[in-house]
C-alpha positions as CSV (number, residue, x, y, z in Angstrom):
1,X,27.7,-24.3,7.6
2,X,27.1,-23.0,10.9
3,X,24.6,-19.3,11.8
4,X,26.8,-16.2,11.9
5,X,25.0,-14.9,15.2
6,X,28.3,-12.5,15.9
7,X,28.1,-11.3,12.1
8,X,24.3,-10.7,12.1
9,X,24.7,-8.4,15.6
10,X,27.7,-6.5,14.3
11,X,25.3,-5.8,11.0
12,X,22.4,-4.9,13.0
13,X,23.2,-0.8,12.7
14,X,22.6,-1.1,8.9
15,X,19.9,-3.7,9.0
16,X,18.0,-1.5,11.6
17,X,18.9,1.7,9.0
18,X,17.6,0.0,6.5
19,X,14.8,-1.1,8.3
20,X,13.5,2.3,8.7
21,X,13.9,3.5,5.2
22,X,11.8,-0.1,4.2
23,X,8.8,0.9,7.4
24,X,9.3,4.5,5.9
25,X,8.2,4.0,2.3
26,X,5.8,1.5,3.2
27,X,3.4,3.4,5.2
28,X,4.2,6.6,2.9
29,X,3.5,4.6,0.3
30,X,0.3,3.0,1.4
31,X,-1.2,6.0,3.1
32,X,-0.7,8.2,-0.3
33,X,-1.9,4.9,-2.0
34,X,-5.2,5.1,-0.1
35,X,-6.0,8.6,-0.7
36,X,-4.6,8.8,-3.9
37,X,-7.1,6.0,-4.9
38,X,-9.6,7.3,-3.0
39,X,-10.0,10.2,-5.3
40,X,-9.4,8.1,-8.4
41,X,-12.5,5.9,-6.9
42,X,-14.7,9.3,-6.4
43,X,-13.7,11.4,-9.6
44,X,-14.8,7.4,-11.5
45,X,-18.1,7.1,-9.1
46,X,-19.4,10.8,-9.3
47,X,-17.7,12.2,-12.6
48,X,-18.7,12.2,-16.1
49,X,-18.7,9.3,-18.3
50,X,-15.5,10.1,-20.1
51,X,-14.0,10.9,-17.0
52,X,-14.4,7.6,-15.5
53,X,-13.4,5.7,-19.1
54,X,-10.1,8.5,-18.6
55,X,-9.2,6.9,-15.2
56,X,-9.9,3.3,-16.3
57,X,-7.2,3.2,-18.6
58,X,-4.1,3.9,-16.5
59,X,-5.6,1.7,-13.3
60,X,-5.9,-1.2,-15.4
61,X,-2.5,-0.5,-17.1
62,X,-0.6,-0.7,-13.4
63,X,-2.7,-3.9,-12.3
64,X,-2.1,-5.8,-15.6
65,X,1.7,-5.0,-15.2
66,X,4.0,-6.3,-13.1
67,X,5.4,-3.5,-9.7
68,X,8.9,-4.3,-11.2
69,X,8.4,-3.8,-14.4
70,X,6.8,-0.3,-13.5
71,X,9.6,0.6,-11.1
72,X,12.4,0.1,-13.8
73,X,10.5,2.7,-16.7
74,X,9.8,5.0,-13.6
75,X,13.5,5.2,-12.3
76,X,15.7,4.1,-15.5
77,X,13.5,5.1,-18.4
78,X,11.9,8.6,-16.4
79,X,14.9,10.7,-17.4
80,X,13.9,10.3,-21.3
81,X,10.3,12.7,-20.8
82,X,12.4,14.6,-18.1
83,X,12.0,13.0,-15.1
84,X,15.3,12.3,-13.2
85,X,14.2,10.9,-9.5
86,X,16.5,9.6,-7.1
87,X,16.1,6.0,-5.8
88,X,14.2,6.5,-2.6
89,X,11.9,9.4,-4.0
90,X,11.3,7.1,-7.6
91,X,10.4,3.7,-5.1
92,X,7.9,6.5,-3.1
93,X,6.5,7.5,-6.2
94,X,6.1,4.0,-8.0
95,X,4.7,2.5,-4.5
96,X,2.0,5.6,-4.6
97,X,1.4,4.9,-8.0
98,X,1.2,0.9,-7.6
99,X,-1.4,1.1,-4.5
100,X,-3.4,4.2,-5.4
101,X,-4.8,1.5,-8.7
102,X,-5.2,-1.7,-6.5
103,X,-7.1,0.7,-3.6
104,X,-9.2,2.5,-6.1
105,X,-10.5,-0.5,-7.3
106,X,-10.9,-1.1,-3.3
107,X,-12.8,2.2,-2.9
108,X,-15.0,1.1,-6.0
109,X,-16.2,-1.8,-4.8
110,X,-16.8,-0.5,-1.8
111,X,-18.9,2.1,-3.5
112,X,-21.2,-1.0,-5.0
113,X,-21.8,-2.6,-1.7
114,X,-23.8,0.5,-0.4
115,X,-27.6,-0.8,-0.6
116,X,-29.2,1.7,-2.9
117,X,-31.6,2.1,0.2
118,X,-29.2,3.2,2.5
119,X,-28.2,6.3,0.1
120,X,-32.1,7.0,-1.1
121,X,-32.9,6.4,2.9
122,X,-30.2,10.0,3.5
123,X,-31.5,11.7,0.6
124,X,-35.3,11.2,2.1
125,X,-34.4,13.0,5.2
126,X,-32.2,15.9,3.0
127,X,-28.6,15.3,3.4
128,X,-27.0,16.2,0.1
129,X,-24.1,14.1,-1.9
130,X,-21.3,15.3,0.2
131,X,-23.2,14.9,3.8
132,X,-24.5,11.4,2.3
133,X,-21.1,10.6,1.6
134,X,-20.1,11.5,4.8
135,X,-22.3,10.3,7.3
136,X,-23.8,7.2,5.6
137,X,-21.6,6.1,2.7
138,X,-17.8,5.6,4.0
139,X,-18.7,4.5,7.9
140,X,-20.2,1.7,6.3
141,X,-17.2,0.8,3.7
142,X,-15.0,1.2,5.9
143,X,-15.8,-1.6,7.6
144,X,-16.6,-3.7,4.6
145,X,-13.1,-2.6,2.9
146,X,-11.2,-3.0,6.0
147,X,-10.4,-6.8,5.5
148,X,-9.4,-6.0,2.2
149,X,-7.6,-2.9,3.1
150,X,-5.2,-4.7,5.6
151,X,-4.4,-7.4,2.5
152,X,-3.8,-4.6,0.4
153,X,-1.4,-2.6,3.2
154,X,0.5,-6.0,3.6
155,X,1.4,-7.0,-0.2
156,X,2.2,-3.3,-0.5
157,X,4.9,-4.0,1.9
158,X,6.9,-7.2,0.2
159,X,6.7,-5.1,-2.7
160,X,8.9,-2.8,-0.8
161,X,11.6,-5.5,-1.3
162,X,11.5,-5.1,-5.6
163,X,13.0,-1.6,-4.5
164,X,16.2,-2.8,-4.1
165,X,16.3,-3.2,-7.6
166,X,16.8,0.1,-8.1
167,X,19.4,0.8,-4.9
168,X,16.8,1.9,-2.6
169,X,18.8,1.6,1.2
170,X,16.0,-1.0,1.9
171,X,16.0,-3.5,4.2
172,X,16.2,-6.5,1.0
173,X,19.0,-4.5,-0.5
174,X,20.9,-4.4,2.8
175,X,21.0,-7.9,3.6
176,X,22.1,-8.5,-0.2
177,X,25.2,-6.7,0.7
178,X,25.5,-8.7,3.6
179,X,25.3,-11.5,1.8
180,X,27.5,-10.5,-0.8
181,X,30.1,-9.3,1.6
182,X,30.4,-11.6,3.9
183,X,28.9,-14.8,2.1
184,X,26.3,-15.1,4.5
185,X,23.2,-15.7,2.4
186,X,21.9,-18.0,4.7
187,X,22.2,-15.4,7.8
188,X,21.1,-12.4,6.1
189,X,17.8,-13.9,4.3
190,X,16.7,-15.7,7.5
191,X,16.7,-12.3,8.8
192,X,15.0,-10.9,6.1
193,X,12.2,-13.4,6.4
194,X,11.9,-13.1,10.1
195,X,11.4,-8.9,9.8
196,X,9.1,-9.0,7.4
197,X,7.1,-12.1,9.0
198,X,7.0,-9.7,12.2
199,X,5.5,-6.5,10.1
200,X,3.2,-8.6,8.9
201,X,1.9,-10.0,11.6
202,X,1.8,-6.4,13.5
203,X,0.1,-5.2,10.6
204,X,-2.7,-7.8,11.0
205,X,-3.2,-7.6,14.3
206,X,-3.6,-3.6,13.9
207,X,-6.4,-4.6,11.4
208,X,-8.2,-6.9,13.9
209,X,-7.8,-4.5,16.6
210,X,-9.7,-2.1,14.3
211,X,-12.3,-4.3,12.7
212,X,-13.2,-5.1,16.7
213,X,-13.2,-1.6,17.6
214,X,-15.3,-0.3,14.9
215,X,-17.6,-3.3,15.9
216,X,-18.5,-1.8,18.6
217,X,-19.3,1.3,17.4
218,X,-21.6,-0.2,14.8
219,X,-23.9,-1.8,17.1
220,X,-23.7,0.7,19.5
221,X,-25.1,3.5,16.9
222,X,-27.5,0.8,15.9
C-alpha cells in the first residue's frame, strides 16, 4: 500500500472546511469554558454555603463522566425535556459545558494558592472584595493557572474529535468519509494526526509566549 498524495490534495477543500468548523468550536468552546467556569469558581468561592454545595454537584457529575457519554444525552436524548439542537450548536454547547467544570475547578485552585497575606495585605490599605479581586487576586492566578490553563485549552481540543460522533462537519469526521470513500484510512488518519499535532504545538508555544511575557511584567511591577 502505497500514500495517496494526489487523493489527499484533491480532499484538501473539505479537510481545510472541516478544519475550520474543528479550530471554530474549539476556541468557542474553550473561551466560554473559561468564563463559564470562571463564574462557577466565584459564585462557589464568594457564595453561600448551599450555593457552593448547589454547584458542586453538576461539576463533579461532568468530570466523573466520560465527554462522549455527555455528548450523546445532550444531542440524542435532549429532545425528550425539549431540547432539539443541531450537531454543531449541541458539540458548542457540550464543549462549554465539558470545560466550564474542568476550568472551575482551575479557577478554584487558583483561588487557594492566594497567600491569605496577599488578600489581608489589600484589605489593610482599603481596597474592597471586587478591587482585591481585581488588582491583587487574578494577576497572580493567572500566572499560576496558566500552565494548567494551556493543558486544559489542548485536551479541550482532541475532544473536539468525539464530535463526529454526532455528525459535527469536523475535521475527524471528514477524514472518516475519506476513508470510507476512498479506502484510504491510512492517508486520511496520518493527516488527521499531523493537524492536530500542529494545533497543539501552536497552542503551546502561545502559552510559553505568554507565561514569558507576563514574566516580565511580574518582576517589573516588583
Amino acid at each position: 500500500m502505497t500514500f495517496d498524495l494526489d487523493l489527499i490534495i484533491s480532499f484538501l477543500p473539505d479537510i481545510l472546511r472541516a478544519l475550520g468548523v474543528t479550530i471554530l468550536l474549539w476556541i468557542v468552546g474553550s473561551a466560554l469554558g473559561i468564563l463559564v467556569g470562571f463564574v462557577i469558581a466565584v459564585l462557589r468561592r464568594y457564595g453561600p454555603r448551599g450555593l457552593d454545595l448547589a454547584l458542586l454537584a453538576p461539576v463533579e457529575l461532568i468530570r466523573g463522566t466520560p465527554f462522549l457519554v455527555q455528548i450523546f444525552l445532550l444531542y440524542y436524548g435532549g429532545p425528550f425535556i425539549g431540547l432539539s439542537l443541531d450537531s454543531v450548536t449541541a458539540g458548542l454547547v457540550g464543549l462549554t459545558i465539558y470545560g466550564a467544570a474542568y476550568y472551575s475547578e482551575l479557577w478554584r485552585s487558583g483561588f487557594n494558592a492566594i497567600p491569605r497575606g496577599h488578600i489581608e495585605a489589600a484589605q489593610c490599605v482599603g481596597l474592597n472584595r471586587r478591587q482585591t479581586l481585581k488588582r491583587i487576586i487574578l494577576p497572580e492566578m493567572t500566572m499560576l493557572l496558566l500552565p494548567s490553563m494551556v493543558n486544559m485549552t489542548i485536551l479541550m481540543l482532541k475532544e473536539t474529535a468525539i464530535l463526529s460522533i454526532i455528525s459535527v462537519p469536523e475535521l475527524t469526521l471528514a477524514v472518516s468519509a475519506l476513508g470510507t470513500k476512498y479506502y484510504a484510512f491510512v492517508e486520511g488518519f496520518a493527516i488527521l494526526a499531523l493537524v492536530y499535532w500542529a494545533l497543539v504545538e501552536a497552542c503551546s508555544a502561545m502559552g510559553r509566549y505568554a507565561e514569558r511575557r507576563l514574566s516580565k511584567y511580574r518582576f517589573a511591577a516588583t
